[in-house]
N, C-alpha and C positions, 0 to 999 in steps of 0.2 A: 260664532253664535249670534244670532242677528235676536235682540231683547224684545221676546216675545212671553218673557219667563218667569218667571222669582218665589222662589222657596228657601226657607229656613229655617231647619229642626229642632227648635230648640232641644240641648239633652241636661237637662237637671245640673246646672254650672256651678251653680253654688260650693257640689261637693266636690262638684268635680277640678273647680278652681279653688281648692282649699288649701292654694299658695296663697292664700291670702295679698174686627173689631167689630171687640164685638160691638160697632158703629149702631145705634139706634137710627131711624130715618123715619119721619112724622110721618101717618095719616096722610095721604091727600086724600082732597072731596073726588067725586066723580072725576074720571078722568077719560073724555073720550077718544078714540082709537081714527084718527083721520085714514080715508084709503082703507080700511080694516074692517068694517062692518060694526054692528051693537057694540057698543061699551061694557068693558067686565066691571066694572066697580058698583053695579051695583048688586053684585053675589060675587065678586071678588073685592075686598076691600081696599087692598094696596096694588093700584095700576097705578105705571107712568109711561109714556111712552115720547120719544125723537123730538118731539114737537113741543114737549113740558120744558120752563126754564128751569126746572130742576132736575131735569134727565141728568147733567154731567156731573152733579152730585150724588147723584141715586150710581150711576156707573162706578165712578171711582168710589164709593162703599163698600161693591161688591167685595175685591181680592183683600186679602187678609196683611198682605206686606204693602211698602209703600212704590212700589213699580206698579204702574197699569200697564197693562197692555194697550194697542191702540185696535180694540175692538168694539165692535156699535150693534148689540143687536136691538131690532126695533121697539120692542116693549121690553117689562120687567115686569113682572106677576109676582107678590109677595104674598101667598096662601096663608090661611092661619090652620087650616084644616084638611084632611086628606081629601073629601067632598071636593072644599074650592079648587086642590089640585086638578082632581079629574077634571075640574067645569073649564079650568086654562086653557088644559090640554086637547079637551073637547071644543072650546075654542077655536084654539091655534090650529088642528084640523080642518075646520069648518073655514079659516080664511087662506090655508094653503099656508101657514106659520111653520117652518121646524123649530122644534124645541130640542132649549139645553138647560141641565140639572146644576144647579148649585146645591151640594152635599154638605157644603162646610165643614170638608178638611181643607189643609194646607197645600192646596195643588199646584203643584210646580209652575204649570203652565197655564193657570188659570184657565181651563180650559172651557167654563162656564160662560166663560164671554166670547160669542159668535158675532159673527157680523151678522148684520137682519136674523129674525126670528123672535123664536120667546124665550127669554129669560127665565126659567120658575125658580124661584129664591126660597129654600127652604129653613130660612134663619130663623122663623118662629117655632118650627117644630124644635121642641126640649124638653119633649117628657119624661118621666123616669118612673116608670113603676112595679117596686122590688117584689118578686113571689119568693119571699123565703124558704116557705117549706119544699118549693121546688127547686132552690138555687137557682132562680132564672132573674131576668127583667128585661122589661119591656122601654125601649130606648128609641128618643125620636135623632134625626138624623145632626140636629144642630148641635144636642147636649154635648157640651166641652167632655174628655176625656177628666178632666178635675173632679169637675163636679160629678160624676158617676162613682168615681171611686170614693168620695167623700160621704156619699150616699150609700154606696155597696159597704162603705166599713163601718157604718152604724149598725147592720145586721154582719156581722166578720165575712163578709164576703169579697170579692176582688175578680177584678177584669184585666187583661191586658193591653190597655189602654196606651195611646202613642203617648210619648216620654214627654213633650212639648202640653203644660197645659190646657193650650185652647185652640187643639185638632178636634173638630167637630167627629163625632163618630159615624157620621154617612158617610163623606167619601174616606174616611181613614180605612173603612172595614171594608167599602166598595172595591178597596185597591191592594186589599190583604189583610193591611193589617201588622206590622212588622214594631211592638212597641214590648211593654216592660215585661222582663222575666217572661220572652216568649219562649228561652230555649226548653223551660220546663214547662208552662201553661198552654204554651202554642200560637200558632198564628192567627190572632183576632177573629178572622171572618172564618174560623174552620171552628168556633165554639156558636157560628150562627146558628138557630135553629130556626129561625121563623123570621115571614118578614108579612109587613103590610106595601101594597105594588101599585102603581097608578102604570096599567101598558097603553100602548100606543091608542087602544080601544076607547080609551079613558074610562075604563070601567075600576073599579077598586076591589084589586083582589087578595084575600089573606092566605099566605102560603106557605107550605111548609116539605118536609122533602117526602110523603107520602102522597100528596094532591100532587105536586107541582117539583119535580124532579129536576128536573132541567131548568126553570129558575132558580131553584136553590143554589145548581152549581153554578148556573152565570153569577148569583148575585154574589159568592164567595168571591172572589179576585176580576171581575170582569173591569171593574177600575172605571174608567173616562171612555170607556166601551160600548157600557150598559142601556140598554132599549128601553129604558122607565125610570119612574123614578119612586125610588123606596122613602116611604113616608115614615114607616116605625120598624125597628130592626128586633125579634128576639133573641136575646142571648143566655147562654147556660155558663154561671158565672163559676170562680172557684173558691177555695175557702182561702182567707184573709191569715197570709204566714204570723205568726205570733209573735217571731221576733227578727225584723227588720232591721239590718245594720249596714253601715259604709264604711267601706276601705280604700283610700287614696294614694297613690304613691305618684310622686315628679321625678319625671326623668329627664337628663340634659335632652336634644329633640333628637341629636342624633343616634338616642338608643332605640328610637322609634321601630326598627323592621325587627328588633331584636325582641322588643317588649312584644309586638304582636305574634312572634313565633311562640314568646312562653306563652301567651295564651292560647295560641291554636294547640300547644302540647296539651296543657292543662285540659284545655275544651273536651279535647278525644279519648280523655281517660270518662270521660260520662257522670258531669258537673249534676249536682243532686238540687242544688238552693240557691247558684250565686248566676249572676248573671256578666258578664266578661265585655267591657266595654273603654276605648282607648281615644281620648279627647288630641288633639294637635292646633295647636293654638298660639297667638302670640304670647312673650314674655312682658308681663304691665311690669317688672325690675328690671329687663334689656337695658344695658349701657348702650345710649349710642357711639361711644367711641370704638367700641366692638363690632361693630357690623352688623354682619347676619351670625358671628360666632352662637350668642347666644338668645338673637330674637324672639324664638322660640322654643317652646316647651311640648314635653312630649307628658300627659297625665292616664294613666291608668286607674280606672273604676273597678272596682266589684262592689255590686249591690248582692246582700244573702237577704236572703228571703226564707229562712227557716222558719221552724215550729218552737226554737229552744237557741239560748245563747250557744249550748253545746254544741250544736248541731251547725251553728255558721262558725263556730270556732273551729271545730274539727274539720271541716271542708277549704277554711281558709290556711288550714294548717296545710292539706294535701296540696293547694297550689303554693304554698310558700315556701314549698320546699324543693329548691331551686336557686342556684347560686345568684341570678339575676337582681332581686331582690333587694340584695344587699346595698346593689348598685345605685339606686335612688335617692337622688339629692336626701330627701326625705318623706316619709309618711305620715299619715295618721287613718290606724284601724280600726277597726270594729267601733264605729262611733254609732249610737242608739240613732236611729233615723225612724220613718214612720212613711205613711202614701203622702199623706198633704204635707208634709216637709219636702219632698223630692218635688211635686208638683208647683209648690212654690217656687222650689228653688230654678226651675227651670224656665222661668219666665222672670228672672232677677236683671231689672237692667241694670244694675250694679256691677253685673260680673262682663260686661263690657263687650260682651257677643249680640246683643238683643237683639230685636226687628229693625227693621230697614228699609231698603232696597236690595232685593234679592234675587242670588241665580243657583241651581244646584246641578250637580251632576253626579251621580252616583250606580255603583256596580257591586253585584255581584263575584263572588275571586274567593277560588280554591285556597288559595295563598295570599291571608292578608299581607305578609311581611315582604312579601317579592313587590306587592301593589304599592303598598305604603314608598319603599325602596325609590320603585319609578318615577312617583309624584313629589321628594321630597325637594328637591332645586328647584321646580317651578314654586313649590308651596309658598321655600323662602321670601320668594320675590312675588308675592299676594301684595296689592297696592293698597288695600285696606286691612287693618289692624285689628278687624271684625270678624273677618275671614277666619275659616277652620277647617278641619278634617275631623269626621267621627269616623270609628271601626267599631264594629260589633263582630264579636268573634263566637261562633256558634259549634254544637257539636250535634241537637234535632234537627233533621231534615227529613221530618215526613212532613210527605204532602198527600193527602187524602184524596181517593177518586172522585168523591163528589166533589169537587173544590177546581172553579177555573182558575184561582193561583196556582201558577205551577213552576214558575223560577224561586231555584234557592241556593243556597251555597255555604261552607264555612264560616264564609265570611264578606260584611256588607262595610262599604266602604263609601262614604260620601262626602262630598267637596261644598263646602258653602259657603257662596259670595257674600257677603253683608257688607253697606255703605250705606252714607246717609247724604249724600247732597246730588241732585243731579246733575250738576255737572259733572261728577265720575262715571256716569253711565258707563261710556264708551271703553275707558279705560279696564274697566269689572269683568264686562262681559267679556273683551277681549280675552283676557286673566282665565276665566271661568270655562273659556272656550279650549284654550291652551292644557286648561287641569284636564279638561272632558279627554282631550285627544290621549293624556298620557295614564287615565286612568283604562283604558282599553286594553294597555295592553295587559294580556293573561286573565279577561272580563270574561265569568262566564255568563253573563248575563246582567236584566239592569230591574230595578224595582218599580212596576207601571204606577206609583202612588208620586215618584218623583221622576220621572220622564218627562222633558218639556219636547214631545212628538211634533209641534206644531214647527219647531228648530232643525228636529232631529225625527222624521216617521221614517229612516229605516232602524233606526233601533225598539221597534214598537215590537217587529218579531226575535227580540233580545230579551223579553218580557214577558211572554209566554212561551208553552212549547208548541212548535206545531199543529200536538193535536187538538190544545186547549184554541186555538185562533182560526183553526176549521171548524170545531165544535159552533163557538161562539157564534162565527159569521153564518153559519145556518139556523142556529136557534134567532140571532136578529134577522134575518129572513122570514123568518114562519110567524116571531110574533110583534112584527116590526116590520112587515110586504113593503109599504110604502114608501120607510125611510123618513117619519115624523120628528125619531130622535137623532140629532146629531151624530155622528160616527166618531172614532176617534182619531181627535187633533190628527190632520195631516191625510187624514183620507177626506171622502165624499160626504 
């Protein structure tokens, strides 16, 4: 894997280790466009372009972890409004610019930073405006995943929002969508119902799936794909479970393939409230005179998401009964929890996983417990102590026709690199390259929200199906002729 990459999910560590940027960037004044034609700053407020001393400041801002990639494109448009959008994009036309979308979510591959072109920065869209009586809102593309649920549970409503608090909800929903209690709420971008669009026309158009059919289903999973860029997303929200609780249990690491089989059993009896999720991690009590005996831990999650204590009690009773259980160093269950305790928790640099420098790779598998199995000897030997494996074990898998998401599986399995100094670069990625190879085998596929294409563009068709990446490539033909918006990492 040549570091072109870095992602890292955070998943609510707090509970789950219960072993006990958003970068502002000043104003410039006008900023003109050498080689480029008129200057946008004066109807776009935030230009910088190659030639500013503070372009390589403005660049490394962009990605969200501490790896840049070493990519240059020529400007960077920071819109405050969907108007300044279109006027970029109309722009960038007009001087022969392609453009690329910064969504703000956590994209593997950063894939927002091209060489030459135009940057459109959508870090200021963060609206949030709740229709209760419809259970909807109306969401801009920046707002953290935090803050919407904090918002949605002032009227008991709830989203399934990525599990990391400060995944922007443009590209998270742009690329499915894959976050909390989806096996019962669903996959993020299949509760879209509407969006605001800037196409290649640069016209600004509001759409929904009776005008505009075939952007709706690109904009469901079209991912780092997509011909535009979505300025305000509508989403049809659910109601806020009543009573939210965590269950913990540690297991020596080598129960690992074991623990994921009882949850795939658990899973396929058709789990009502709880959500099935398997942490792999270093041990912060590992004796170093033991080795790798006991470096690592293997943590097993369930979050219930009931309406009634009863109601996560009796369902946690149905997975607990099972002789495995027993086997766990120790637990602690049914602990009262809430949305903003998990969302805290899951940005805690205390629990020793946090941002960094980052690489991820991760798959789709019929069979968590055979996946976990393959990866567990290289995991040992992760050169950083930051590194982990999350599992998510599922038993929903529909996927809806309207919806260009279209890989899914039992079970999602991902690898992630974290370090903190640059001089281990090499050493990481190497590591990270090694994980990707051995998580293939028995993959049925990979999640285009964490695909770093630009490393890897033949697993881009591992990410869709077929017909969803034919569909796609002729709808960005018809409303995208010329090819203004970037394509995804690793193509044209």
């Amino acid at each position: 894997m040549n570091p072109t990459s870095g992602n890292k999910k955070a998943i609510d560590r707090r509970q789950l280790l219960a072993l006990g940027v958003n970068l502002g960037i000043a104003s410039l004044a006008g900023c003109a466009l050498p080689g480029r034609g008129s200057s946008l700053s004066a109807e776009v407020g935030k230009v910088i372009d190659r030639h500013h001393p503070d372009y390589e400041s403005w660049r490394r801002a962009m990605p969200w972890q501490g790896w840049v990639a070493p990519r240059y494109p020529d400007m960077i448009v920071r819109p405050g409004t969907a108007s300044e959008a279109a006027l970029a994009i109309q722009h960038a036309r007009a001087q022969g610019l392609k453009v690329a979308v910064k969504s703000c979510g956590h994209n593997v591959s950063e894939s927002f930073l091209r060489d030459e072109g135009l940057l459109l920065d959508l870090t200021l869209f963060k609206a949030c405006k709740i229709d209760q009586a419809n259970r909807s809102v109306a969401v801009g593309p920046a707002l953290w995943g935090r803050n919407l649920m904090l918002e949605l549970a002032k009227h008991q409503l709830a989203f399934p929002v990525a599990h990391c608090a400060t995944v922007g909800m443009g590209g998270y929903l742009l690329g499915g969508g894959i976050g909390a209690n989806t096996d019962v709420w669903g996959v993020g971008c299949h509760s879209v119902t509407g969006a605001e669009v800037v196409l290649a026309d640069g016209q600004i158009r509001r759409i929904n799936d009776q005008t505009d059919p075939d952007l709706m289903w690109a904009i469901r999973g079209a991912g780092t794909g997509f011909f535009g860029a979505i300025t305000e997303y509508q989403l049809a929200c659910k109601p806020l479970p009543k009573d939210i609780r965590e269950t913990t249990y540690v297991f020596p690491f080598a129960a690992a393939p074991r623990v994921a089989e009882w949850f795939q059993r658990k899973a396929a009896t058709g789990l009502t409230c709880t959500e099935l999720m398997i942490l792999l991690a270093h041990n912060p009590s590992a004796s170093p005179s033991n080795g790798a005996a006991d470096s690592k831990l293997c943590i097993a999650r369930l979050v219930h998401f009931g309406d009634s204590e009863a109601e996560n009690q009796n369902e946690l009773s149905r997975i607990l009964d099972d002789p495995l259980p027993e086997q766990a160093l120790f637990n602690v269950a049914m602990q009262p929890s809430s949305i903003e305790q998990m969302m805290v928790g899951s940005v805690d640099a205390a629990m020793g996983l946090g941002f960094g420098r980052s690489a991820v790779n991760t798959v789709w598998t019929a069979d968590s417990a055979a996946t976990i199995a393959s990866v567990m000897d290289t995991f040992q030997r992760a050169p950083s102590p930051k590194s982990h494996i999350v599992v998510s074990v599922r038993g929903n898998l529909e996927l809806p026709a309207d919806s260009c998401f279209s890989r899914l599986d039992r079970g999602f399995v991902g690898c992630y690199a974290v370090w903190d100094e640059a001089d281990q670069d090499a050493v990481n990625f190497a590591w990270a390259e090694q994980m990707s190879a051995k998580l293939q085998i028995g993959s049925s596929g990979c999640y285009i929200n964490e695909l770093d294409a630009f490393n890897q563009p033949e697993r881009l068709r591992q990410a869709f199906s077929e017909q969803s990446l034919e569909r796609l490539s002729a709808l960005r033909h018809r409303y995208d002729p010329d090819g203004l918006f970037f394509d995804f990492p690793g193509r044209t």
